[in-house]
N, C-alpha and C positions, 0 to 999 in steps of 0.2 A: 479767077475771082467768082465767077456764076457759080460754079464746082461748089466753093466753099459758100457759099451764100444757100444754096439747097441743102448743102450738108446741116450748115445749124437749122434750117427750117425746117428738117426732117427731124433733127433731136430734138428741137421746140415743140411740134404737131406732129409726132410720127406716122399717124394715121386716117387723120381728119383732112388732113391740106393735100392728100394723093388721092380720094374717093371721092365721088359725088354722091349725094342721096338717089334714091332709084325712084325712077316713075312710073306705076304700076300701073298701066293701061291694057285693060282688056273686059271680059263680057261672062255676065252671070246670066246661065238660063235655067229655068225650072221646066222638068218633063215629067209623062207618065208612060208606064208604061205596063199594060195589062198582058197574064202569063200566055195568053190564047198570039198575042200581036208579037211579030218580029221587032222590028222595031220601035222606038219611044215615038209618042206626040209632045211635042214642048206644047206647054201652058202658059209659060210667059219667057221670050226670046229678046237675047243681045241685051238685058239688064245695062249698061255701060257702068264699068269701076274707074276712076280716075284718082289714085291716090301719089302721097310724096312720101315714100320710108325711108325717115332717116338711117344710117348708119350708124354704131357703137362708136365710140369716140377710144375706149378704153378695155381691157381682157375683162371676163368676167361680167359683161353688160349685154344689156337686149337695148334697142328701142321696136316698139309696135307701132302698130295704125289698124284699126277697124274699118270696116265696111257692113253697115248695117240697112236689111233690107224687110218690109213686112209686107204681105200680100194678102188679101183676102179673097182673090179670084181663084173658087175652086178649091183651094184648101186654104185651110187661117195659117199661115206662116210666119214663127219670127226669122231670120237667119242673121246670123251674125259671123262673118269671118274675120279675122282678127291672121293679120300678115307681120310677122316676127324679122329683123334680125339680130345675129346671135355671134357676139365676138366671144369664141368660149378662153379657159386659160391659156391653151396652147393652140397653135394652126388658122389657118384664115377664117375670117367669120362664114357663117353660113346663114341658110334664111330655113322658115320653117312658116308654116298656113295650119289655123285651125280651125276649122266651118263647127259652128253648132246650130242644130234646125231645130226649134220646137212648136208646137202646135198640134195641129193634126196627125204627125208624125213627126216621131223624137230620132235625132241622128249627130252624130259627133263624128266628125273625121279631120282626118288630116294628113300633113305629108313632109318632108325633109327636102331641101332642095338647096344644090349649088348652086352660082350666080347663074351659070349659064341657062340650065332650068328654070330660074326663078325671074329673069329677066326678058323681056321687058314684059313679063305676066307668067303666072305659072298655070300649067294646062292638068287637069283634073277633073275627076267626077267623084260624086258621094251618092247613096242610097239607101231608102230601106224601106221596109214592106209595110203595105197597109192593105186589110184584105185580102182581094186577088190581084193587086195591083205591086207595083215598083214606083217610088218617088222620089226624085232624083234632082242633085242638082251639077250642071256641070260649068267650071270654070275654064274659057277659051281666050285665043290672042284675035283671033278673028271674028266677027260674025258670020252666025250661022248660018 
């Protein structure tokens, strides 16, 4: 009896009632880092993200979620990430992050990522030049 009671709930929700939404918990830090220095100085550390991304319900859908952050310490910063997932027509969904940073320094990136990567935060960094410097932002599951 269970057997068949899951069976029609899977043809009724085949995909919504087997997935949770994801809780995207982790840390946005902003660094610099001059050509002369090994390595970066952060400029502002452990940002905290705490988001809830839905899942697709259906082939052929996304849902999103944003993260938006602006700083004036040191450079005028807008950043905007924007965290994707992506039930394409065929194969399991997948997730996808696109960072755009403008202000002081213009920067677009981003990355493709399985659950396992993208769970419970996805781990990356983005850059790019201003002057003699590097300005960078990177996304972590831990603090720094």
């Amino acid at each position: 009896m269970k057997k068949k009671i899951s069976v029609i709930l899977f043809l009724l929700f085949p995909f919504r009632l087997f997935c949770e939404d994801i809780n995207l918990k982790g840390y946005l830090s902003l660094w610099e880092k001059k050509e002369t220095e090994v390595l970066p100085i952060a400029i502002n550390k452990n940002i905290p993200i705490n988001l809830k991304l839905k899942l697709p319900t259906s082939p052929q859908t996304i849902e999103t979620q944003k993260f938006i952050y602006k700083t004036t310490q040191t450079y005028a910063l807008d950043m905007e990430i924007t965290f994707y997932s992506i039930f394409p027509y065929e194969g399991p969904v997948y997730f996808s992050l696109q960072t755009k940073i403008k202000g002081d320094i213009n920067i677009v990136c981003g990355g493709y990522f399985n659950r396992a990567d993208f769970e419970p935060f996805p781990v990356m960094f983005c850059s790019g030049y201003k002057e003699d410097k590097i300005i960078g932002i990177t996304l972590s599951r831990n603090p720094q």
